[in-house]
SEMI-159520 format. One record per residue (C-alpha): residue in three letters; x, y, z. Coordinates in pm, whole numbers, plus 50000, padded with zeros to 5 digits. Layout:
N
ALAXYZ
...
END
This chain:
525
UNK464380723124335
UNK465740745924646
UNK464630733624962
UNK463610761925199
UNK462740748125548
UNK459460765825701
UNK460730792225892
UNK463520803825642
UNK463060837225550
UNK462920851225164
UNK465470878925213
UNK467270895424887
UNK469590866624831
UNK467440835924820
UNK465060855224587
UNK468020870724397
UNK469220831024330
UNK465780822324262
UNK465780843623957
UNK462820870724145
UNK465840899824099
UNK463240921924110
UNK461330907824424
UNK464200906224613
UNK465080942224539
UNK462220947424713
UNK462960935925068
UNK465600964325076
UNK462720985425140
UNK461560997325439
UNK458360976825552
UNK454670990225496
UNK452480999525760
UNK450060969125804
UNK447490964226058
UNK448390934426156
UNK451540914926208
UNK452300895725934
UNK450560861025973
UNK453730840025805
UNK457210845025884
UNK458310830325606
UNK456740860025362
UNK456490894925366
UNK452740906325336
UNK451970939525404
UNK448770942325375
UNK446140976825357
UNK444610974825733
UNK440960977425786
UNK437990951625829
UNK439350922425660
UNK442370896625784
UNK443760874225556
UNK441930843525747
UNK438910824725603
UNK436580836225850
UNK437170872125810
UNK437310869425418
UNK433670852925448
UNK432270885625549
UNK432400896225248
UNK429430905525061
UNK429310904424673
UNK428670944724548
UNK425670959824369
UNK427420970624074
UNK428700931623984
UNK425050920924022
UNK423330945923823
UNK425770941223572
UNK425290907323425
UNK427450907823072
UNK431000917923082
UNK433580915022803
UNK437210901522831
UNK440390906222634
UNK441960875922676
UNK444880885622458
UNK448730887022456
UNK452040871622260
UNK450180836522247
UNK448310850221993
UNK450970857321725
UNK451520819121590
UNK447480819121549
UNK447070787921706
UNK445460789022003
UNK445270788722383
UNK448590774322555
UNK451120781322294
UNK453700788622508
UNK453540755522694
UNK452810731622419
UNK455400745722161
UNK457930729622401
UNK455920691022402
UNK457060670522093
UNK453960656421923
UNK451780683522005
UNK450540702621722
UNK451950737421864
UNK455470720721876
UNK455370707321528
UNK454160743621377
UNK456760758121611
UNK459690736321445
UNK458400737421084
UNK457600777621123
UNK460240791521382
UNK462570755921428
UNK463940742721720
UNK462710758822050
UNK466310754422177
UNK467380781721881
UNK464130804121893
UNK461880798922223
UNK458600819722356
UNK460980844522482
UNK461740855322062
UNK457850853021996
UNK457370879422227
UNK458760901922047
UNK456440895521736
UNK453640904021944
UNK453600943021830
UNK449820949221859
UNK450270976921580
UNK446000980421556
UNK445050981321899
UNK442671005221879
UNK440991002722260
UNK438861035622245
UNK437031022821927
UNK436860985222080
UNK435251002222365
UNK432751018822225
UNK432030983422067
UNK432180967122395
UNK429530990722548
UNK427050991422245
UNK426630954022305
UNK425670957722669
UNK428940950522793
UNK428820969823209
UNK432470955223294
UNK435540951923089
UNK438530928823184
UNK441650928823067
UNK444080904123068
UNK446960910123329
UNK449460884223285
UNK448750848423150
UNK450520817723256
UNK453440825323020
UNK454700850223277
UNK454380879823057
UNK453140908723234
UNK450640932623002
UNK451500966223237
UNK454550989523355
UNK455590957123581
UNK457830970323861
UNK458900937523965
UNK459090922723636
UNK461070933123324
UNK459150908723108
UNK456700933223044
UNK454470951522733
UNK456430980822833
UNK459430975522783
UNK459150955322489
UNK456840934922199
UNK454020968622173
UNK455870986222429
UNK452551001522540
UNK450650998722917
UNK447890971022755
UNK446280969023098
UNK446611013623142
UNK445051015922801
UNK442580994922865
UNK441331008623199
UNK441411041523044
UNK438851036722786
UNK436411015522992
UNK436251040423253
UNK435671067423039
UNK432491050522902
UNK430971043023235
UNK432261008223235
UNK433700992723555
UNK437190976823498
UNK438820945623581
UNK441720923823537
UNK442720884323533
UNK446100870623650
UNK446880831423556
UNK450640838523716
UNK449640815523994
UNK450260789023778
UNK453050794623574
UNK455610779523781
UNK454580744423720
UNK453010754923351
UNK456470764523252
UNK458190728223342
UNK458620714822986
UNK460510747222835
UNK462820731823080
UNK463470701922909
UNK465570695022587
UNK465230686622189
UNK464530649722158
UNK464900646121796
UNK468110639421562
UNK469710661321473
UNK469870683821853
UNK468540655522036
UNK469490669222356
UNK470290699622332
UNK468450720722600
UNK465620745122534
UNK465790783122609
UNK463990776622917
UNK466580759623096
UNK469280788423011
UNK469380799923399
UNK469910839623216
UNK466020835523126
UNK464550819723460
UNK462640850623550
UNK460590842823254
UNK460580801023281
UNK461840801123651
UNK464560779423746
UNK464490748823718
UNK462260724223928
UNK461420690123980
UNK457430704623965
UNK455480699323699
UNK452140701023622
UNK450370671423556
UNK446830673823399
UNK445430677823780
UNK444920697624032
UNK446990687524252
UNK449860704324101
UNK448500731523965
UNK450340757824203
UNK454020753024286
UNK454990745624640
UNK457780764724653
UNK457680795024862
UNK460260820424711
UNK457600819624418
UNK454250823624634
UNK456170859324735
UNK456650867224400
UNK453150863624285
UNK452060882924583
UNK454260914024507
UNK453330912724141
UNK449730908624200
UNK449440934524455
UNK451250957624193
UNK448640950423962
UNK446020957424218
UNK447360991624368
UNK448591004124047
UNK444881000623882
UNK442850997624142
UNK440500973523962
UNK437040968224029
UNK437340930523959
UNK440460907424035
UNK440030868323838
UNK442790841023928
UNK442730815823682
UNK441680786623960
UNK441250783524335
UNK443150813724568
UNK446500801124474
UNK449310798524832
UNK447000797925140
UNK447730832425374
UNK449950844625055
UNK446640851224861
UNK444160856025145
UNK446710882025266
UNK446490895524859
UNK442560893324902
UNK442000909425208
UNK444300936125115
UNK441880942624754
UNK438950943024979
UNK440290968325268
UNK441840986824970
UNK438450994424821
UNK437171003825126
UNK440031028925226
UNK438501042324868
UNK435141043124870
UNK433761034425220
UNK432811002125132
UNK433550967424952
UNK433190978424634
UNK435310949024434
UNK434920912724295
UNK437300889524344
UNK436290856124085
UNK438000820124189
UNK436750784224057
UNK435740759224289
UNK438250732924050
UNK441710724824105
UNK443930735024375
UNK443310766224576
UNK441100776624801
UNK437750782724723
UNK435460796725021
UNK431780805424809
UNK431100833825076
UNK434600850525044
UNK434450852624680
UNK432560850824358
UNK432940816824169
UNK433740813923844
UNK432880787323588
UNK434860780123284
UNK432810774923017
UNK430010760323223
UNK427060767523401
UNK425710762923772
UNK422670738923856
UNK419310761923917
UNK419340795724050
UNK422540801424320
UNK421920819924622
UNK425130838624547
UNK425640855324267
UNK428370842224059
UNK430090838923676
UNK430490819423388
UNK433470827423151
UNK434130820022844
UNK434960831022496
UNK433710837122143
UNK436350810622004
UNK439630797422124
UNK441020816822448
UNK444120831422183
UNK442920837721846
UNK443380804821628
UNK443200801521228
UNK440870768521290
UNK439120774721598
UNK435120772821591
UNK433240803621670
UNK429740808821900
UNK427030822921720
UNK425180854821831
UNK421980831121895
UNK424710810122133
UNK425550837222291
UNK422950855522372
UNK421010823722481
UNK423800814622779
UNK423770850122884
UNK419160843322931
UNK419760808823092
UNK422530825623347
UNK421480853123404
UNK417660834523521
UNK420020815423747
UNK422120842423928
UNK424920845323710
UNK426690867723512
UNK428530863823173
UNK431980868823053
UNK432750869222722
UNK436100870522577
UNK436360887122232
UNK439070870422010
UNK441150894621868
UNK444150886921620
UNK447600890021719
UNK447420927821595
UNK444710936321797
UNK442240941521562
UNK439290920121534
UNK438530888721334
UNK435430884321130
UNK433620862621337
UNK434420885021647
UNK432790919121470
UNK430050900221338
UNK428920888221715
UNK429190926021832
UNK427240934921544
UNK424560914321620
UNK424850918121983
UNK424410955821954
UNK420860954621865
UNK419640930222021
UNK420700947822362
UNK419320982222270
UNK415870961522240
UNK416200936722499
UNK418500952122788
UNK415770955823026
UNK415320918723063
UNK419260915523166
UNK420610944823374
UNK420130950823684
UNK417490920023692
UNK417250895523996
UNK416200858923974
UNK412630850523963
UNK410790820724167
UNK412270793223936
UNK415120797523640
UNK413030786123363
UNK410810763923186
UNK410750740122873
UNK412330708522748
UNK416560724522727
UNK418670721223053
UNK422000728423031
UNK424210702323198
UNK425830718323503
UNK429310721123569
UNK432850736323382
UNK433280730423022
UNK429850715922980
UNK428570745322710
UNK426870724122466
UNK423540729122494
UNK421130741522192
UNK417830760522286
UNK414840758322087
UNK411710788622118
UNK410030767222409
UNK412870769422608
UNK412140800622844
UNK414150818723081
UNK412870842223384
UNK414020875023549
UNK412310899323784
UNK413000938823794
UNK410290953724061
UNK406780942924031
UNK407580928523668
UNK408510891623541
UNK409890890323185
UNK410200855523028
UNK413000851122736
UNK412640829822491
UNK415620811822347
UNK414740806922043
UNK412900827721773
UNK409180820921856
UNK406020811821571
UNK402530824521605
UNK402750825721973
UNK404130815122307
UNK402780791822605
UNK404210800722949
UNK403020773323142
UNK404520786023433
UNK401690811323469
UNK398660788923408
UNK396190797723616
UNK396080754923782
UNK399520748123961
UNK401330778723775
UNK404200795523987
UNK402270830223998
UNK398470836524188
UNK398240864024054
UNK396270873723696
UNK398430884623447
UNK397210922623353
UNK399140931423085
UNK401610920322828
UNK404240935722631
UNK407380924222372
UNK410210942822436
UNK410500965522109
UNK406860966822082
UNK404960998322148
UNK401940983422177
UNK400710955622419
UNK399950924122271
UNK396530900322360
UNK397110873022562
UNK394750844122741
UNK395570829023084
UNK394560793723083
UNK394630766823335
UNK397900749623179
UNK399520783223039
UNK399720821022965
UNK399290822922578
UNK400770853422412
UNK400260859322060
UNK402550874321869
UNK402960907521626
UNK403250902121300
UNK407000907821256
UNK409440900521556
UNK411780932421641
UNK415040914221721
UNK416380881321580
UNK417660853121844
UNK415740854722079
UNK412790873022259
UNK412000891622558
UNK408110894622745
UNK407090920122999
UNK404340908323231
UNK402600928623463
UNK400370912923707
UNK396840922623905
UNK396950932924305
END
């Protein structure tokens, strides 16, 4: 690894050797206005002036937009050249590990990743059905209000026109602007637009392409990876790996923190997205608040105002400030409602499509989105598509399903708020990241509030009728009589009796969606 003492500066040649070519090209030019001096003379930040500074405290201004809160269920397409070998999330990084299954598929499929590495399955990656204006329409009919595409995962592939990167779907695998394509067609459809970057990562993700074959008959013969004419797609080699913690999730090395921040804020100026996820906590200290605070004084410049999301997980390395940001959760939920409003993401199956991955059900998925949106939350749902772009089975039947349900029940989601408690009944999901395991039965019941009226949603499909103790008239949450009652679907209002333990609703005689159900009460005074 290159030592760089702290007040060496990254000029051309250090990058250059570094393998950034494109990064270093960059310092040639002449310096963008910023409004304030750059904060590390190690890096060159220029940032958009205007009310944020890339410090904590200015960054925890920030206040989280309408838009993202009224929204509630976005859709991601967490998709690029992992997909092609159908196996999974993390190809890229596990095809190099002997005894992992990716390496022995790689081997027995491609053969040694000394002789055919990532950089030849990128080219496989053609994505000759992408059809994005007829995903879209898709996305929307099943209540997706935000679409995010995915902007460069931690195999250092960029999914745009990269200007500082020539390992990009540009210039080769579909040769088309994935990330332009994408923005195009949500934005048409009313849909507000983001995009995820996991490059903050990839330095230390990339270690074991590094290494070399450890079995007869190459044993040690080096992979692609450590061929120094491919290090702006591995990097050069480093003594950095990661581990399996946090800790060494993002590199220490600063030549790299530049890069990311030129790359990102390509990403970010070029599209001018509406929402900007890092795959962990704000990766490189002033590097990324410097990245952040230019976003938010970007969007203001635009439209007067914060008008972006920027999602970060409170897990790992990084920074995570919950005022300055919008948490994410991987696969997880938060404990009761938040104060803030904040995200769970996730996907239908495996993060890349897989052959053998398990898939949510509709019922699965439409019961998370109840239980987070009653706590604050909103849901992102990646939509596994194959390698080709089109859609599996499993993915089409979900926005099949998903389509209906929202026509019917959509007034119980967006643009709801949090009502006095989350919920009722005998289900809690267990807080936390990767903790999505919980099943829902019909007397589990989730709350939201829109105005003067409180819907309950049951997760489950209910029998004969439904108890929400909650509103019993002794020790209930609500003083107020219930006046009238309605099923969402229903034209007409259904009979109901307020007890002392419960509000009992009885039902019609045929339910109008499947999954689950959604109640409007109205209440007296």
């Amino acid at each position: 690894m290159v030592s760089i003492s702290k007040r060496s500066l990254l000029g051309a040649p250090l990058l250059a050797a570094l393998g950034y070519a494109s990064a270093a090209a960059a310092q040639t030019k002449a310096p963008e206005s910023t409004c304030v001096e750059t904060p590390a003379p190690e890096y060159r930040l220029p940032i958009n002036c205007g009310l944020f500074e890339p410090t904590v405290e200015s960054l925890k201004t920030y206040t989280t937009p309408a838009w993202f809160r009224d929204a509630k269920f976005g859709i991601w397409s967490h998709w690029g050249p992992q997909a092609v070998p159908r196996l999974g999330d993390w190809y890229a990084r596990y095809m190099y590990v002997p005894g992992h299954p990716h390496y022995e598929h790689h081997v027995k499929t491609y053969g040694q990743p000394s002789k055919f590495g990532y950089k030849d399955i990128i080219p496989l990656w053609k994505a000759e059905k992408f059809d994005p204006e007829g995903l879209m329409d898709q996305y929307a009919a099943a209540g997706a209000r935000y679409f995010v595409s995915m902007g460069v995962h931690h195999d250092n592939f960029d999914l745009w026109n990269s200007k500082h990167h020539r390992w990009n779907a540009v210039a080769m695998g579909p040769r088309r602007d994935i990330v332009g394509t994408w923005q195009a067609a949500a934005r048409k459809r009313g849909l507000r637009f983001g995009v995820s970057e996991h490059l903050g990562a990839s330095h230390n993700w990339w270690h074991p392409s590094h290494l070399y074959n450890q079995t007869w008959p190459e044993n040690g013969v080096a992979y692609d990876g450590a061929n120094p004419d491919y290090a702006d797609l591995y990097h050069q080699a480093h003594n950095e790996p990661y581990r399996g913690n946090g800790e060494t999730w993002y590199t220490k090395d600063p030549a790299f923190h530049q890069h990311w921040f030129d790359r990102i804020r390509d990403l970010v100026d070029t599209y001018q997205p509406d929402l900007l996820y890092s795959d962990g906590g704000l990766p490189f200290g002033v590097v990324g608040r410097s990245l952040v605070a230019h976003y938010y004084n970007s969007s203001v410049a635009r439209s007067g105002k914060v008008d972006v999301v920027y999602n970060v997980k409170d897990l790992g390395s990084g920074e995570f400030h919950k005022e300055a940001f919008v948490q994410d959760v991987e696969r997880g939920v938060l404990k009761g409602i938040n104060p803030l409003p904040w995200q769970t993401c996730t996907s239908n199956g495996d993060w890349f499509y897989s052959d053998t991955h398990a898939y949510k059900t509709t019922a699965a998925v439409i019961t998370m989105l109840a239980d987070i949106v009653s706590k604050n939350g909103n849901l992102l749902m990646n939509i596994v598509q194959y390698p080709d772009g089109s859609l599996p089975p499993e993915s089409q039947k979900l926005l099949d399903e998903l389509a209906p349900w929202m026509k019917v029940n959509a007034e119980a989601i967006h643009g709801t708020r949090p009502w006095k408690i989350y919920g009722e009944g005998p289900t809690e999901a267990a807080s936390g990241a990767f903790q999505e395991n919980a099943v829902y039965t019909a007397q589990d019941i989730r709350f939201t509030t829109r105005g003067e009226s409180l819907y309950a949603i049951t997760l489950g499909e209910p029998k004969q009728n439904v108890a929400v103790t909650s509103l019993g008239r002794s020790g209930g949450q609500e003083t107020r009589r219930v006046k009238r009652v309605q099923m969402l679907g229903v034209s007409k209002a259904l009979t109901f009796r307020q007890t002392d333990t419960a509000l009992v609703i009885d039902l019609p005689a045929s339910l109008p969606t499947r999954h689950a159900s959604a109640f409007k009460i109205s209440f007296q005074g």
